[in-house]
N, C-alpha and C positions, 0 to 999 in steps of 0.2 A: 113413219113408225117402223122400227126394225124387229123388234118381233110381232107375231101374229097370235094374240090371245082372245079368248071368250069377252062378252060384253058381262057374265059374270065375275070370270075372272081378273075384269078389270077393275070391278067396283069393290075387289077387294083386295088388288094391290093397291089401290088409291087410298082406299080405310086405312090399311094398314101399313102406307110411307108415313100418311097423318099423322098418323097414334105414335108412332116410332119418333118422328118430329116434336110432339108433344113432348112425351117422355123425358127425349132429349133437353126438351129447352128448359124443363123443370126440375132436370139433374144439372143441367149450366145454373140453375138461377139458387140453387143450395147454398152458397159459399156464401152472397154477401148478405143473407138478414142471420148467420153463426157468426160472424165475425167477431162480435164482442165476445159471446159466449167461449168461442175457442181461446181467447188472450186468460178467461174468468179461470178456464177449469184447467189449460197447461200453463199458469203463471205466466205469460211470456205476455212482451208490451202490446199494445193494441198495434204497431207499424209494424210488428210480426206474423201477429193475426192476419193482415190484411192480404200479406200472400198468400193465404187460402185463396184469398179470390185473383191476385194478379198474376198467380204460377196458374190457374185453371188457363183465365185469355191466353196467356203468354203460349202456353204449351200448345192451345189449341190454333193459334195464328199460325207458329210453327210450322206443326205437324200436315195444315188445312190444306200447301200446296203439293205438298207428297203424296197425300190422300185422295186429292183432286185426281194427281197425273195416275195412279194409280188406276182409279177408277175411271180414266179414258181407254182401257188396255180391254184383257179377257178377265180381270183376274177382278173387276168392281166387287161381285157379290162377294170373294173373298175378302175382299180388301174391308168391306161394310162388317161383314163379322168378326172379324179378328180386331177391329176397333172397338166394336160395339165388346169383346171379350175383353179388351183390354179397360175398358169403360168401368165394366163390372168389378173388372178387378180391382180398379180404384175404387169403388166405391165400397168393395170389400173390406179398403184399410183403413180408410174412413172412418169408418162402424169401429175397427178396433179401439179397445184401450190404449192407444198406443205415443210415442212420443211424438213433439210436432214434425219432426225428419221425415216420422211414416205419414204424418197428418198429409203432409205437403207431398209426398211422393203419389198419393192416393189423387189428391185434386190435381196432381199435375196429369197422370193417366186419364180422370175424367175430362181434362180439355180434349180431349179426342173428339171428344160428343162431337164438338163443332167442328171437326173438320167432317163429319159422316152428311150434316145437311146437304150440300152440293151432290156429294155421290146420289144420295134419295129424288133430288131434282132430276138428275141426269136419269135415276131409271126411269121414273115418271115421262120426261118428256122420250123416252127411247120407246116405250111399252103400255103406252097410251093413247086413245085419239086424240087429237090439236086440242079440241075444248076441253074434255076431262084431263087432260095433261095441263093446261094452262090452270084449270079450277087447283088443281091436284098443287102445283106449282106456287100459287097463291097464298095457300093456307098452310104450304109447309114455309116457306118466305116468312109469315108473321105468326109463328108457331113461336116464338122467342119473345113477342109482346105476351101474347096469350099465357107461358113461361111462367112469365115473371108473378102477374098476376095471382097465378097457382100457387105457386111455391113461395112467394112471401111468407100470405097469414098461416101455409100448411106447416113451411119449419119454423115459423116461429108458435105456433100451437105446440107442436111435437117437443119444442125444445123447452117450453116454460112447463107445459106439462111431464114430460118424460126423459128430458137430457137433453145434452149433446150429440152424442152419438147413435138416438133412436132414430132423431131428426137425419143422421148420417147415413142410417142401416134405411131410412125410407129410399135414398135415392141408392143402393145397392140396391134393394128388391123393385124398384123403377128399371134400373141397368141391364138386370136380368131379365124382365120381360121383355124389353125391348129387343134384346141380343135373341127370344126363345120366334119372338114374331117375323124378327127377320130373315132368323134362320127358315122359317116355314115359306115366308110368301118371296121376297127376293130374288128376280130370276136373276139367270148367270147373263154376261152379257152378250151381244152378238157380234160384237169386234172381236178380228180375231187375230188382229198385228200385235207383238206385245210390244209395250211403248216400256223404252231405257228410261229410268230413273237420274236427273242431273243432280249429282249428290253435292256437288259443289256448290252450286245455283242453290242446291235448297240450304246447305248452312250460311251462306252470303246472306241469303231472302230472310233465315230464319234469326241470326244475329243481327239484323238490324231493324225486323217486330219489334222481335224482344226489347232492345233497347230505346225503343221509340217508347212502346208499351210505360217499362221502367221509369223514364224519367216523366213521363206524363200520369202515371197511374200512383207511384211513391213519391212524393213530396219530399219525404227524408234524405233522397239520392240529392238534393243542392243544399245541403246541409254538411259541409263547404258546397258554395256553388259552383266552382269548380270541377268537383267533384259531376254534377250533374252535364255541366256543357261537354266534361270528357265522354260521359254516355250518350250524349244526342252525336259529336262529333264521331265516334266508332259506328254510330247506326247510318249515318251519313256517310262515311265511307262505305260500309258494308251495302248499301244500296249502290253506293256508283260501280262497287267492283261488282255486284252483281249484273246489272245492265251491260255487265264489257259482258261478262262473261255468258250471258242467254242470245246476245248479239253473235257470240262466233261460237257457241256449240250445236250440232250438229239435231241436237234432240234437244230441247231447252226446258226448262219446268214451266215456263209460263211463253207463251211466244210472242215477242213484245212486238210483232210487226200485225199481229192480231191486237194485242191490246191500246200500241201507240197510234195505228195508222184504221181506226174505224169509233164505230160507235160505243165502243168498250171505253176508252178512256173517258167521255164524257158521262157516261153514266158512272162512273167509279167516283169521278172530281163531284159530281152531284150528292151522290151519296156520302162521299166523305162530309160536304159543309152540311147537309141534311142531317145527317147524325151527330154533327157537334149539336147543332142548335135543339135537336129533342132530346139530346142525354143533359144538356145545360138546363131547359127546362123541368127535364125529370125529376132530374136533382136537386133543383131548389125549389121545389111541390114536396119533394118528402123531404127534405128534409125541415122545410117550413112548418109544417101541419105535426111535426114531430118537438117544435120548440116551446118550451114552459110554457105556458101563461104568463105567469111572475116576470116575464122579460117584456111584457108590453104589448106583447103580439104574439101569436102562435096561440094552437090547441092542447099541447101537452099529452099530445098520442102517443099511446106505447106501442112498441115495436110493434104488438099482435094486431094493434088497430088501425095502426100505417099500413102496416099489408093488407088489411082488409079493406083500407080505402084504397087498393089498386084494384080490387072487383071491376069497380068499373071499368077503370082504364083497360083492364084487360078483354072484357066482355064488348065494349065497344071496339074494339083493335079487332077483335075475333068478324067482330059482324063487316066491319070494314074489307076486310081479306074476303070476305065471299062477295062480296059484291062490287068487290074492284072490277074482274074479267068481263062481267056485264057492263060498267062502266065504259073502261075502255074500249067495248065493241059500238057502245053507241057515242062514243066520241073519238079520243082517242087518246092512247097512252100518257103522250106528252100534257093532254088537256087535262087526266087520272092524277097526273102526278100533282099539276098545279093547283087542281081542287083541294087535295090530300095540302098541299101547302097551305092554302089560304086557311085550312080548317086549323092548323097546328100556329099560325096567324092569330089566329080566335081565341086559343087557349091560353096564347102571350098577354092579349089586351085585358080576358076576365082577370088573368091573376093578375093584372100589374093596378086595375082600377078596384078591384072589389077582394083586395084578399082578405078583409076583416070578415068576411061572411065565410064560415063553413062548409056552406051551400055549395057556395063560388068556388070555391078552391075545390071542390069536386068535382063540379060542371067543368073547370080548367083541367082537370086532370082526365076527364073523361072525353072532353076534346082531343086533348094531346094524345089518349091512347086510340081515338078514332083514325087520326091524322098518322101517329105510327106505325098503324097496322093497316092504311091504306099504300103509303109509301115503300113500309117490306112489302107489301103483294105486287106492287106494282113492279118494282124495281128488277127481279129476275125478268120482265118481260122487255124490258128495254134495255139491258146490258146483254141481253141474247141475241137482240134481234141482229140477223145476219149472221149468227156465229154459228159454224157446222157444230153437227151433233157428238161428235170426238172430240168437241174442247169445249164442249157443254162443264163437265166438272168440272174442267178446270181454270174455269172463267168464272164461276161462280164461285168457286175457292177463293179468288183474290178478291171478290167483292164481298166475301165475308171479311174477310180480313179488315178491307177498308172499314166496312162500316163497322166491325167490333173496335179498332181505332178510332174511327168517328165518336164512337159512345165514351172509350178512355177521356180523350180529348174534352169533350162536353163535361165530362163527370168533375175531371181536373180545372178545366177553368170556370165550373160553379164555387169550386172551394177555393180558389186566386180570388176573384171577386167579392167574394164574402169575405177570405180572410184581411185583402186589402182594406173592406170598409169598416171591420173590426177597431173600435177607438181603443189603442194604448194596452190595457193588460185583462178589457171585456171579455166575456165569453162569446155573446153574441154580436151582432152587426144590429143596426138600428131596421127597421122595418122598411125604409126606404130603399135597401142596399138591395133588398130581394126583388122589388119593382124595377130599381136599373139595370141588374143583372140580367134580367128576364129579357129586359130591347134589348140587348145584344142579339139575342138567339133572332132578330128582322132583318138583319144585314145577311146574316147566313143563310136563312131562307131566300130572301129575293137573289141570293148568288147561285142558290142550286138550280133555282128555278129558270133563270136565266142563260145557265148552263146547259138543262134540260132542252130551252128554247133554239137554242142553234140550230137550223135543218142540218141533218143528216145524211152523209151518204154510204152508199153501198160499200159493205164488207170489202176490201182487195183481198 
């Protein structure tokens, strides 16, 4: 631990990285249950709409490694605020009456949120003891399942009952607490080298998120498809030129001989197939429990009631995160992880044999959010291990990254698979398509897990 705080003063920096965690994940999770709502009230097509929610990722994957290196220097607690203000401020245009130009300028400031998680980790483990850092660490890791939960059935209340943009002004007056809390508890940090910003590195890193994000997240970019393989083809270069480029500069944004040559790249490769397979199951739970009746199958939930069947998912997620660190003390990380799998295993099998019961498809969803929120808790502890405490953020910055790709990914090929089993000019897919799609997310699980399994060795 590098600074020397009170045992009270710790129990209320740890409350108060939480609640800022929270906040955060329930200003991330605004964008996509307004989606329609925003296409309804500025006329503009629902593929318009929907970059409220991919200009938030995009921006925030971005931004996530600058934020990171930032916060490995002196200058963290500034760096956490002047985000967190910048946060606010998106969500101050949000709230306006304003055109979708401002709509979208406003969500793309709020992806900031996500790059501030890592920096919160990084203080916690810096100004913490080992176990209330690890506790502390945990529950901001699956503070983004917990999220979602929240802010579903909240904007969709806020938005059937009082607008659009009440449901907008909620996550401004969310922004601004959290910017008023951090400003109070958030020490400065005790590094005191200031680390060069690679600005090259991060528009490299950052143009080829973006366009991985793009062609995976909008469907409409291979509409010529053409069009789309030129977009994965730029992110594919933009990645190779970046790797020349963090290889021969002297101060890198990301230091690939920390992420390629230890146990950072296998916990990232884990987390990546981990997260396709619970954003593919995510996605075809809500969106299943969301379809007519009249079609054969499905409940014909409305938006406010699909969110509110993520209570559980979220409340189970929640419990999972506190009790992962005890887990892994009496076993061990690697054994944490593969529980947290077989459980999200479990909520493959209920949906894929019993989805005509309402029941079931809860119990499946409330597996899957046990199993997601054991997995984010766990995961900061094993993409760490061995990593010094100066490339703490910034090792957790690229594992947000991955696994907010991870969930693109997953979200995209729930809607490839549905729309492939779509017969001819249907609306829906036959009820079967949602059982096959679901075994997919088994191959992807036993590869993380298996990745997971590799012995490990020590940091170089």
């Amino acid at each position: 631990m590098t600074s020397s705080v009170g045992v009270t003063n710790e129990r209320t920096l740890s409350a108060a990285i939480i609640v800022i965690a929270l906040l955060g994940a329930v200003i991330g999770g605004v964008g996509a249950p307004l989606i329609t709502s925003a296409a309804l009230e500025l006329d503009v097509p629902l593929e318009a709409a929907q970059w409220t929610l991919t200009l938030t990722l995009s921006s925030g994957a971005v931004t996530a490694p600058v934020l990171g290196r930032l916060g490995a220097g002196p200058y963290r607690r500034q760096t956490v605020l002047i985000a967190l203000g910048l946060v606010t401020l998106g969500g101050l245009l949000t709230a306006l009456p304003a055109t979708l130009t401002v709509l979208l300028i406003g969500r793309g400031l709020q992806g900031l949120g996500l790059g501030v998680t890592p920096l919160l980790m990084a203080v916690a483990r810096d100004n913490l003891e080992s176990d209330r850092a690890e506790r502390t660490i945990s529950t901001v890791s699956v503070a983004s399942t917990v999220g979602i939960g929240v802010a579903y059935p909240l904007m969709g209340l806020l938005d059937e009952a009082a607008g659009l943009r009440i449901a907008y002004g909620l996550g401004f007056l969310l922004s601004l607490t959290a910017t008023l809390i951090a400003w109070r508890t958030v020490p400065a940090s005790d590094f005191r080298r200031c680390v060069p910003i690679d600005l090259t590195g991060a528009a490299l890193l950052g143009i080829g998120v973006l366009g991985l994000l793009i062609a995976v997240a909008q469907p409409a970019v291979w509409e010529p498809v053409w069009l789309g393989g030129a977009i994965l083809g730029i992110a594919a270069a933009a990645f190779a030129a970046w790797t020349v480029v963090e290889r021969r500069t002297p101060s890198p944004l990301v230091d690939l001989r920390l992420f390629l040559d230890s146990n950072v790249l296998r916990s990232n490769a884990a987390m990546l197939a981990s997260g396709i397979a619970m954003y593919l199951l995510f996605s075809l739970l809500t969106r299943y429990v969301q379809t007519p009746a009249d079609s054969g199958y499905g409940f014909g939930l409305s938006g406010l009631a699909a969110g509110a069947a993520l209570i559980p998912f979220s409340a189970l997620g929640f419990v999972a995160g506190r009790i992962t660190p005890r887990l892994s003390k009496s076993t061990s990380p690697r054994t944490t992880f593969t529980v947290h799998s077989v459980v999200i295993v479990s909520a493959m099998i209920v949906f894929a044999l019993a989805a005509e019961s309402l029941t079931a498809v809860l119990a499946a969803m409330s597996l899957l959010g046990f199993g997601v929120g054991g997995i984010s808790a766990i995961m900061p502890r094993l993409v760490l291990t061995g990593v010094p405490k100066s490339e703490t953020s910034s090792v957790l910055a690229i594992n947000q990254i991955v696994r907010s790709t991870g969930f693109s990914i997953g979200s995209a090929v729930a809607g490839l698979l549905l729309a492939f089993a779509t017969h001819g000019s249907g609306v829906f897919p036959p009820q079967s398509a949602y059982s096959a799609s679901a075994l997919w997310a088994l191959p992807l699980v036993v590869l993380s897990v298996a990745i997971i399994a590799i012995p490990r060795r020590p940091v170089r």
